[in-house]
LUMRODREN-65507 format. One record per residue (C-alpha): residue in three letters; x, y, z. Coordinates in Angstrom, 1 decimal. Last residue first. Layout:
{atom "Ala" {X Y Z}},
...
This chain:
{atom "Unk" {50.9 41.0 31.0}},
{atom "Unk" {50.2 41.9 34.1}},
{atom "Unk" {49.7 45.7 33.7}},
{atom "Unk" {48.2 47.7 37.0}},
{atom "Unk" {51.6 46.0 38.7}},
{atom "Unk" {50.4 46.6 41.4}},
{atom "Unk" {48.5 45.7 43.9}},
{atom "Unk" {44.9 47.8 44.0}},
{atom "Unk" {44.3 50.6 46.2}},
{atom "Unk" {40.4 51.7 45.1}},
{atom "Unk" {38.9 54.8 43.6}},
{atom "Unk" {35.7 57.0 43.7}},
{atom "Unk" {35.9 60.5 42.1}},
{atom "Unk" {35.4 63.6 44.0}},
{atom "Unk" {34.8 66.4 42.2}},
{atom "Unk" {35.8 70.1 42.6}},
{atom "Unk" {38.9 70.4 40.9}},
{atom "Unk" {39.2 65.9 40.5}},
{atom "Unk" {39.4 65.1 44.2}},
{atom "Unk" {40.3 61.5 43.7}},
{atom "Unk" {38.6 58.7 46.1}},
{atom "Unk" {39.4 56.1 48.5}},
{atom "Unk" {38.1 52.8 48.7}},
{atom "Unk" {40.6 50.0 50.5}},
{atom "Unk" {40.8 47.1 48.4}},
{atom "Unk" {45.0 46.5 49.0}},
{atom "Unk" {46.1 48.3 52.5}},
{atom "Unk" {47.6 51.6 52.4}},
{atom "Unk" {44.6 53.1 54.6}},
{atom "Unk" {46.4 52.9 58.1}},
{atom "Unk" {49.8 54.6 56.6}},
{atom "Unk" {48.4 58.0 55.7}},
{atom "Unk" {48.5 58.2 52.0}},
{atom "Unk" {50.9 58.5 49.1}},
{atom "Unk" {50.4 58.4 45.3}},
{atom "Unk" {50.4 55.8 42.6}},
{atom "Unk" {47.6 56.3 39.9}},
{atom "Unk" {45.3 54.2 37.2}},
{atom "Unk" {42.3 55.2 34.7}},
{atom "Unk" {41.5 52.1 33.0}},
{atom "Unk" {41.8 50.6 29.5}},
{atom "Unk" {44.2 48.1 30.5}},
{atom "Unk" {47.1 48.6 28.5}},
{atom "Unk" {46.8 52.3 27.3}},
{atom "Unk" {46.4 52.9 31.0}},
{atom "Unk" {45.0 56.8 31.2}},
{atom "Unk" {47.2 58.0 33.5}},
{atom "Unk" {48.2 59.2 36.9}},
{atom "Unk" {51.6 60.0 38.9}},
{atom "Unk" {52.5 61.8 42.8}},
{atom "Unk" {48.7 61.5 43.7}},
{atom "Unk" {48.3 63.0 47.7}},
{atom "Unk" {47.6 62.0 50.9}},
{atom "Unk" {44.4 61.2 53.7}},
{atom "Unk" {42.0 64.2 53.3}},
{atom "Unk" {38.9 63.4 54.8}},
{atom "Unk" {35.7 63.2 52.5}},
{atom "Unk" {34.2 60.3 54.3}},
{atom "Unk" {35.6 57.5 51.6}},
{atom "Unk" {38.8 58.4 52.6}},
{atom "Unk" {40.4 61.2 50.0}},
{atom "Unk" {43.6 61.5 47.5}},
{atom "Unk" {44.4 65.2 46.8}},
{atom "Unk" {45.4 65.7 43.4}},
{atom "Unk" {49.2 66.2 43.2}},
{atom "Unk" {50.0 64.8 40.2}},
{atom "Unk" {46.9 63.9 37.6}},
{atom "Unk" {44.0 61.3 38.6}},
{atom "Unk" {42.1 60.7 35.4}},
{atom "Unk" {38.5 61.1 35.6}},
{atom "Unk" {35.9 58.2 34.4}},
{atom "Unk" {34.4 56.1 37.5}},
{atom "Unk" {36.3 53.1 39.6}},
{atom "Unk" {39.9 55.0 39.3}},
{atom "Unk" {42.7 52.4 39.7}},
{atom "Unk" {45.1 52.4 42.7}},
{atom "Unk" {48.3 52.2 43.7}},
{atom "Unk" {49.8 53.2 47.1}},
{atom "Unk" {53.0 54.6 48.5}},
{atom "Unk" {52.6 54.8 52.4}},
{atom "Unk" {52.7 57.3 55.0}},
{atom "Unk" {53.9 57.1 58.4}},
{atom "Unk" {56.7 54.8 58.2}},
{atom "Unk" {56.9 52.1 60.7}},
{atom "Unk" {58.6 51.9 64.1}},
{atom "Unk" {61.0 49.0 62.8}},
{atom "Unk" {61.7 50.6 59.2}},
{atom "Unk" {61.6 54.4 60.3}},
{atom "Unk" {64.7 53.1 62.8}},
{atom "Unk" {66.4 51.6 60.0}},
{atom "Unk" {66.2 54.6 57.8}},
{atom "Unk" {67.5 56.8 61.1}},
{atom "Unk" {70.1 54.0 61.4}},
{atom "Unk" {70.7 54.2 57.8}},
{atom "Unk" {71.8 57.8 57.4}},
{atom "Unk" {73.9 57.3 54.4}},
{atom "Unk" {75.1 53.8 54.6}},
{atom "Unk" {76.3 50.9 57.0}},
{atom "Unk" {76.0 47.7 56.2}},
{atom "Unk" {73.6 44.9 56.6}},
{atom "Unk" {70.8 47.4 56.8}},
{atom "Unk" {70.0 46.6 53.0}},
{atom "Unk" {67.7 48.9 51.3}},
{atom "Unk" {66.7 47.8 48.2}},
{atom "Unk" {64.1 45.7 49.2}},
{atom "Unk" {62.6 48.2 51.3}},
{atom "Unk" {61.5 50.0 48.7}},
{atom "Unk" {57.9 50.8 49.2}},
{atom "Unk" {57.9 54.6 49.1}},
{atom "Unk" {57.5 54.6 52.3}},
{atom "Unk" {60.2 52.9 53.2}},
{atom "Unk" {62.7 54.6 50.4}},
{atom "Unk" {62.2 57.8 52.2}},
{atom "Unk" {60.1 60.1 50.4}},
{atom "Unk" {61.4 64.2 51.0}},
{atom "Unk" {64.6 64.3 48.6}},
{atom "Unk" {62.3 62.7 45.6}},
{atom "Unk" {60.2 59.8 45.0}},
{atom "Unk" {57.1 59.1 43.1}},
{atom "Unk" {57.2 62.3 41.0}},
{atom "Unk" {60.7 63.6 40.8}},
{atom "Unk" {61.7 60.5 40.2}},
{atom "Unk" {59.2 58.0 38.6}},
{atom "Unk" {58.9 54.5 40.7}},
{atom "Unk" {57.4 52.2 38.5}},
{atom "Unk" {53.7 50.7 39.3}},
{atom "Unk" {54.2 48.6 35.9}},
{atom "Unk" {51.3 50.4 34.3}},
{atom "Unk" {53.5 53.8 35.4}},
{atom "Unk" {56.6 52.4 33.2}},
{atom "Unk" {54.8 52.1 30.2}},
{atom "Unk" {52.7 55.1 31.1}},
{atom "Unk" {56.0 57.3 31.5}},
{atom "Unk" {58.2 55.8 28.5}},
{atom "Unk" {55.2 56.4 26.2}},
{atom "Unk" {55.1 60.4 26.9}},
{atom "Unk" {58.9 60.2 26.8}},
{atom "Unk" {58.9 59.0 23.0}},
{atom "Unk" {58.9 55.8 20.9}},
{atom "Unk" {60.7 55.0 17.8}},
{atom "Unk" {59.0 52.6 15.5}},
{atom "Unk" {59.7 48.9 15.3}},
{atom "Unk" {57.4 46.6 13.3}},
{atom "Unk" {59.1 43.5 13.5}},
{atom "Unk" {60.3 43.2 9.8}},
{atom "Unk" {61.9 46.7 10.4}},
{atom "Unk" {63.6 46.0 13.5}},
{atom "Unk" {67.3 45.7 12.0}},
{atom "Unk" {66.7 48.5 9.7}},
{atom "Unk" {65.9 50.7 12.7}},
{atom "Unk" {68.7 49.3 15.1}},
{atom "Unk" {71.1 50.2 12.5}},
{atom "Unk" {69.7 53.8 12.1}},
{atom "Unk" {70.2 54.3 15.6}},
{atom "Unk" {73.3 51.8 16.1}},
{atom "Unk" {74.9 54.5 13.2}},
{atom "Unk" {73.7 57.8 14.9}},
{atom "Unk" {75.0 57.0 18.4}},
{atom "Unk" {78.4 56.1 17.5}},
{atom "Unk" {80.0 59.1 17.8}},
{atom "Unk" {78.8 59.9 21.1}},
{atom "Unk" {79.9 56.4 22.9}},
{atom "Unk" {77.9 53.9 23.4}},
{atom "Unk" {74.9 52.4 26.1}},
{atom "Unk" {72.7 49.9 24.8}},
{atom "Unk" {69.6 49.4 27.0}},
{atom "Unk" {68.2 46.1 26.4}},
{atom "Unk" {64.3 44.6 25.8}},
{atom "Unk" {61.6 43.4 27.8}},
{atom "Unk" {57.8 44.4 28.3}},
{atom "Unk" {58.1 45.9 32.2}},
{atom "Unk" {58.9 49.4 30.6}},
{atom "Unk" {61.6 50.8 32.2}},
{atom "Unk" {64.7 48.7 30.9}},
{atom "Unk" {67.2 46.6 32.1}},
{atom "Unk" {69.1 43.4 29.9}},
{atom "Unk" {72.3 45.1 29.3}},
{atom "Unk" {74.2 45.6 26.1}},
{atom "Unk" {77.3 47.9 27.0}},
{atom "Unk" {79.2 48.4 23.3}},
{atom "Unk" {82.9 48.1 23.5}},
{atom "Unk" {83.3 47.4 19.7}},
{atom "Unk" {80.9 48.8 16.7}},
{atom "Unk" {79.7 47.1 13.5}},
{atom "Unk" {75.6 47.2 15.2}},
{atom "Unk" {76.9 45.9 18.0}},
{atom "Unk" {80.3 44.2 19.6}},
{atom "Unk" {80.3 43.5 23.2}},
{atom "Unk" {80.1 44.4 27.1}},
{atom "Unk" {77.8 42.3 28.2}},
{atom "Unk" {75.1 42.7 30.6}},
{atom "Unk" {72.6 41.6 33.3}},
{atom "Unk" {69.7 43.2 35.1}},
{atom "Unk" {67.4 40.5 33.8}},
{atom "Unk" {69.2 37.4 31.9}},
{atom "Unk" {71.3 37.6 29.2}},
{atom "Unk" {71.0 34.2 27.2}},
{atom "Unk" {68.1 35.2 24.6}},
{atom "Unk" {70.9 37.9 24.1}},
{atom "Unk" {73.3 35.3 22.8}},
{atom "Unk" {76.8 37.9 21.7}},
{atom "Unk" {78.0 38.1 18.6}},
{atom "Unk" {75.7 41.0 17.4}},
{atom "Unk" {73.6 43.2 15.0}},
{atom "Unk" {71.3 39.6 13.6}},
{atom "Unk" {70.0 39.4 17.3}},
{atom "Unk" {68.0 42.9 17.4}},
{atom "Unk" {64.9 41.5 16.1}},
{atom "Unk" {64.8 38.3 18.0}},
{atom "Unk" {65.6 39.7 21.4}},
{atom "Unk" {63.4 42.8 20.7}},
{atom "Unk" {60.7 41.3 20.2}},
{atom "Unk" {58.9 41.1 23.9}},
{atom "Unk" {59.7 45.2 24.1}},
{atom "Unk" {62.3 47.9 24.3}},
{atom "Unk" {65.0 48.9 22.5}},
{atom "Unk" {66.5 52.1 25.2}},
{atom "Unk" {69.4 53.8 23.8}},
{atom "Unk" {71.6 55.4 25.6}},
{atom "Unk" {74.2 57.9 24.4}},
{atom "Unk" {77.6 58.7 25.7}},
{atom "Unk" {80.4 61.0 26.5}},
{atom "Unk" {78.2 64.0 28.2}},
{atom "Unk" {77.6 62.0 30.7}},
{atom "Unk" {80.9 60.2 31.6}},
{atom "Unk" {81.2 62.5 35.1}},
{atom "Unk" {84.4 60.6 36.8}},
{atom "Unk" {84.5 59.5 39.9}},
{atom "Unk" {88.6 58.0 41.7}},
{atom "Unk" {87.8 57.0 45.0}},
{atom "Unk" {89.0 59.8 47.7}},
{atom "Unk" {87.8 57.7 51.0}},
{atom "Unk" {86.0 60.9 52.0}},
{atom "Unk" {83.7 60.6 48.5}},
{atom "Unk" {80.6 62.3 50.4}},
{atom "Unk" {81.0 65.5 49.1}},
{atom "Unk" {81.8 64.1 45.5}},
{atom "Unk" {79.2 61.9 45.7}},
{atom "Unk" {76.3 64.9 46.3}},
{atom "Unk" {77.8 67.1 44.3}},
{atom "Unk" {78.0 64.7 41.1}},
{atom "Unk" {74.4 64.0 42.3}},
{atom "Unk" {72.9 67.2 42.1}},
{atom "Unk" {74.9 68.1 39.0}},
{atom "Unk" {73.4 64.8 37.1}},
{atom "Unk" {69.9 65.1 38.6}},
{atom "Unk" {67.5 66.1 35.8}},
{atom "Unk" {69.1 63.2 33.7}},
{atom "Unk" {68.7 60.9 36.3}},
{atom "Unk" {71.6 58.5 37.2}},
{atom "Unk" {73.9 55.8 35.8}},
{atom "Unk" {76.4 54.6 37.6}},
{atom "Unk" {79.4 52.6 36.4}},
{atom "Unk" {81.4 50.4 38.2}},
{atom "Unk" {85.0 49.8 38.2}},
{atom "Unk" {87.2 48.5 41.0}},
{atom "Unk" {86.4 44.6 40.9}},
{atom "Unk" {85.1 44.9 37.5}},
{atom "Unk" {82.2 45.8 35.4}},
{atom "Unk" {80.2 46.4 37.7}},
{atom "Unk" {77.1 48.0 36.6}},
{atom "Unk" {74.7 50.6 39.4}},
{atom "Unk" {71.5 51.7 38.6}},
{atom "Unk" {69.8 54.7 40.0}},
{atom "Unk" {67.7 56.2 42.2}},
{atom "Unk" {68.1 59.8 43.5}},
{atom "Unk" {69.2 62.2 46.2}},
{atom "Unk" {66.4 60.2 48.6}},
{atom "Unk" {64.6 61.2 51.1}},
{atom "Unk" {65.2 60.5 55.2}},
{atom "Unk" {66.5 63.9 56.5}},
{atom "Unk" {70.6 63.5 55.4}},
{atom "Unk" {70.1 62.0 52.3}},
{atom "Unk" {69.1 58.4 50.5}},
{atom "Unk" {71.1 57.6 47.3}},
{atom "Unk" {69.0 54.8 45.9}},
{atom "Unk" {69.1 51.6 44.2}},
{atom "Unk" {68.8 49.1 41.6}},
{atom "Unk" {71.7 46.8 40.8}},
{atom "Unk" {73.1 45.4 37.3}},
{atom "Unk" {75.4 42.5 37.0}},
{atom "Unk" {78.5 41.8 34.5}},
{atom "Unk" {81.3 41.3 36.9}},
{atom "Unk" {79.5 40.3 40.7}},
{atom "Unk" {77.5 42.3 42.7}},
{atom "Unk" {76.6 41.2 46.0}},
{atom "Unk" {79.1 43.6 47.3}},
{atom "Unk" {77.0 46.5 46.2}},
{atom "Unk" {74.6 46.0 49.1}},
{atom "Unk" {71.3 48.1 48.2}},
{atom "Unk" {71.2 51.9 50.1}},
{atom "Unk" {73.9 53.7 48.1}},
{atom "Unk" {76.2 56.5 49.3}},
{atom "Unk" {78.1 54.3 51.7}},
{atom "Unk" {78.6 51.2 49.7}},
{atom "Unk" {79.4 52.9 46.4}},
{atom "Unk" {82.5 54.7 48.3}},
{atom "Unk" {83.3 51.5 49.5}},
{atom "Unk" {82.7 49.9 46.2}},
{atom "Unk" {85.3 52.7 44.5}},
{atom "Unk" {88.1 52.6 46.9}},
{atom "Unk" {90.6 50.1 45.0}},
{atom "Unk" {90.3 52.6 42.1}},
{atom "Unk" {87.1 53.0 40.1}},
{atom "Unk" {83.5 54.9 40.0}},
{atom "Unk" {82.2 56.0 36.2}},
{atom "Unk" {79.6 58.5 36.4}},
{atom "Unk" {76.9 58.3 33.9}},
{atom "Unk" {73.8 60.6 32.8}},
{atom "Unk" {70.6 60.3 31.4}},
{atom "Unk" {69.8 62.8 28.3}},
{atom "Unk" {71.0 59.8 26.0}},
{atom "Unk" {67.3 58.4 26.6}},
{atom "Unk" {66.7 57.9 22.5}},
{atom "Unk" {63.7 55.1 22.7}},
{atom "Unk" {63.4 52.1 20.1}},
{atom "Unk" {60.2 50.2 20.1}},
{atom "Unk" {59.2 46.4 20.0}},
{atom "Unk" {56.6 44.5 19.2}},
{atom "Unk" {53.3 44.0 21.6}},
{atom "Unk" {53.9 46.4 24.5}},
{atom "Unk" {56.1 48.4 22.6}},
{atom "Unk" {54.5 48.9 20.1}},
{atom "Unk" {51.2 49.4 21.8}},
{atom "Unk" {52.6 52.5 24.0}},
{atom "Unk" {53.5 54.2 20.5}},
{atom "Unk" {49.9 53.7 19.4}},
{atom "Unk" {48.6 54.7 22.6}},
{atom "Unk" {51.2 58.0 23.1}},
{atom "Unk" {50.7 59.4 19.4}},
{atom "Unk" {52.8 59.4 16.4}},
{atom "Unk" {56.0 60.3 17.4}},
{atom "Unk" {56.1 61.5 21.0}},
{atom "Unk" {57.5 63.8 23.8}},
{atom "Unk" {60.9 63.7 21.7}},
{atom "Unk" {63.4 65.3 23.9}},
{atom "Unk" {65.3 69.1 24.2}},
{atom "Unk" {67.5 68.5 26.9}},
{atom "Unk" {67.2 70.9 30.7}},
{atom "Unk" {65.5 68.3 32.2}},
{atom "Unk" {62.8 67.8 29.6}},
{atom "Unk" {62.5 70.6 27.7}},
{atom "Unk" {59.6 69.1 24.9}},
{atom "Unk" {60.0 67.7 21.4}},
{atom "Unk" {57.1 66.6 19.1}},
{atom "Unk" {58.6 64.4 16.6}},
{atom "Unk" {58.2 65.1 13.0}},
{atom "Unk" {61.0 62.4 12.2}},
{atom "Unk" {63.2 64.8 11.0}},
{atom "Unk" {63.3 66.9 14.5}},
{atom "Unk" {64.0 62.8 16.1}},
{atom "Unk" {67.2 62.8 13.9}},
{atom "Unk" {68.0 66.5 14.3}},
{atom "Unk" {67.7 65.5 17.7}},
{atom "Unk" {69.6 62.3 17.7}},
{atom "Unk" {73.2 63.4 19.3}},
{atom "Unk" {71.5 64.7 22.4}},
{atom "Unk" {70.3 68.6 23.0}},
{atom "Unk" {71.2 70.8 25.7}},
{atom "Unk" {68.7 73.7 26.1}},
């Protein structure tokens, strides 16, 4: 079981840690609704070092980017962010991820924890124009500060105007008393924030640092369990649940990432899937009695028929309902259909809403 350079601190903290793709991680702190709130209404700090990053570079590395990625890299310019996917061979998808240029040939990439061999294999096989990768991973810790105060409380540990980087933007700056610090405006959470990515040794000072920094706002540190309903109220693709190497990125309703103005991995079969239509659909939907649809219940038609699957489900700590994303034969994706949840052996009525389930 790898662990990250906060464990012992997260062990102190009385977390409860779980395996979560081969790390040992903080599941929670004090409770999933309370830790959801925080972050929803203050602002919460989350240790998601276990994610890895490959650094791309060389006078190869967007071509290389190009072809193994389904959004249009060239768009980017110096100090943007890009989501995206690796799609395979047979129409799913190796991962999603987030690409950051920092320069004309360098960009980092940073992919799923539980993915990290997976897709070093998968790029290296694939890197025919010999652009230079290299696997960062186990080099640096992320830290996710997340939530509609963190501009405010994290201001005082840096230079740099954060109220002036906008969404899936970043600087590379001084923070928390350290140098070449990657502050970027994403997050998972739909609520606001930065992800600040820096180096190993670091990790433990910006921690404690972003702690003190956020202690007149309330901040607590927030685990996995929060991360998932966070980003599930915000109808968030989850890998591994949502997506994985048998979704396409048309069904699973991203399309706007994938840009048929180039040429990719398997994009004319993509492309094709695009102008036929896909043949299942990635839905939300909120539960319309109490049961709370869990992965891989079978999703219904109002006559008992079987018509897909859940791939996520919750109890929304924000709303107060019981919401879900899952797939389902194309004809009954549309918005106010009425399906139901096969809950063991009951069926509990539901209806496809459009998501996000949280509006804020």
């Amino acid at each position: 079981m790898k662990t990250t350079q906060l464990t012992h601190i997260h062990e102190a903290l009385g977390a409860k840690m779980v395996p979560y793709a081969g790390y040992n991680m903080p599941v929670s702190y004090e409770g999933v609704n309370a830790e959801h709130e925080t972050v929803r209404k203050g602002v919460g700090i989350f240790d998601v070092s276990h994610m890895g990053e490959f650094l791309v570079s060389g006078p190869k590395a967007l071509d290389l980017i190009q072809k193994i990625t389904t959004n249009d890299a060239s768009k980017l310019k110096d100090g943007k962010a890009q989501y995206t996917c690796m799609p395979n061979l047979t129409g799913g998808i190796v991962d999603d991820l987030i690409i950051y240029r920092m320069n004309e040939e360098k960009y980092l990439l940073v992919v799923n924890a539980s993915n990290i061999d997976k897709d070093w294999n998968w790029i290296a096989e694939n890197n025919t124009m010999e652009a230079d990768v290299k696997d960062l991973s186990d080099e640096y810790c992320l830290l996710a500060i997340q939530g509609p105060k963190a501009i405010e409380a994290m201001q005082p540990l840096t230079s740099t105007d954060l109220s002036a980087i906008k969404f899936y933007n970043f600087e590379v700056s001084d923070f928390a008393g350290e140098d070449q610090i990657i502050i970027s405006a994403t997050g998972y959470t739909g609520s606001g924030g930065f992800e600040i990515y820096c180096k190993n040794h670091n990790a433990e000072a910006i921690w404690n640092a972003v702690l003190k920094a956020g202690e007149d706002y309330g901040i607590k540190p927030i685990g996995l369990a929060a991360r998932d309903t966070l980003r599930l109220e915000m109808g968030l693709c989850l890998y591994g649940n949502d997506i994985d190497e048998t979704t396409s990125p048309i069904e699973a309703g991203l399309g706007w990432i994938t840009k048929f103005t180039k040429d990719f991995v398997n994009s004319e079969n993509l492309k094709k899937e695009k102008e036929q239509g896909p043949k299942r659909r990635l839905i939300a939907f909120e539960m319309l009695e109490r049961g709370i649809p869990r992965k891989d219940y079978p999703i219904l038609d109002e006559n008992g028929n079987e018509i897909g699957h859940v791939t996520s489900g919750t109890q929304s700590p924000s709303t107060g309902k019981a919401i879900g994303m899952g797939y389902v034969k194309t004809e009954f994706k549309a918005v106010d259909t009425p399906i139901q949840i096969q809950i063991r052996k009951k069926t509990i009525p539901a209806i496809i809403v459009k998501p996000p389930f949280y509006k804020g």
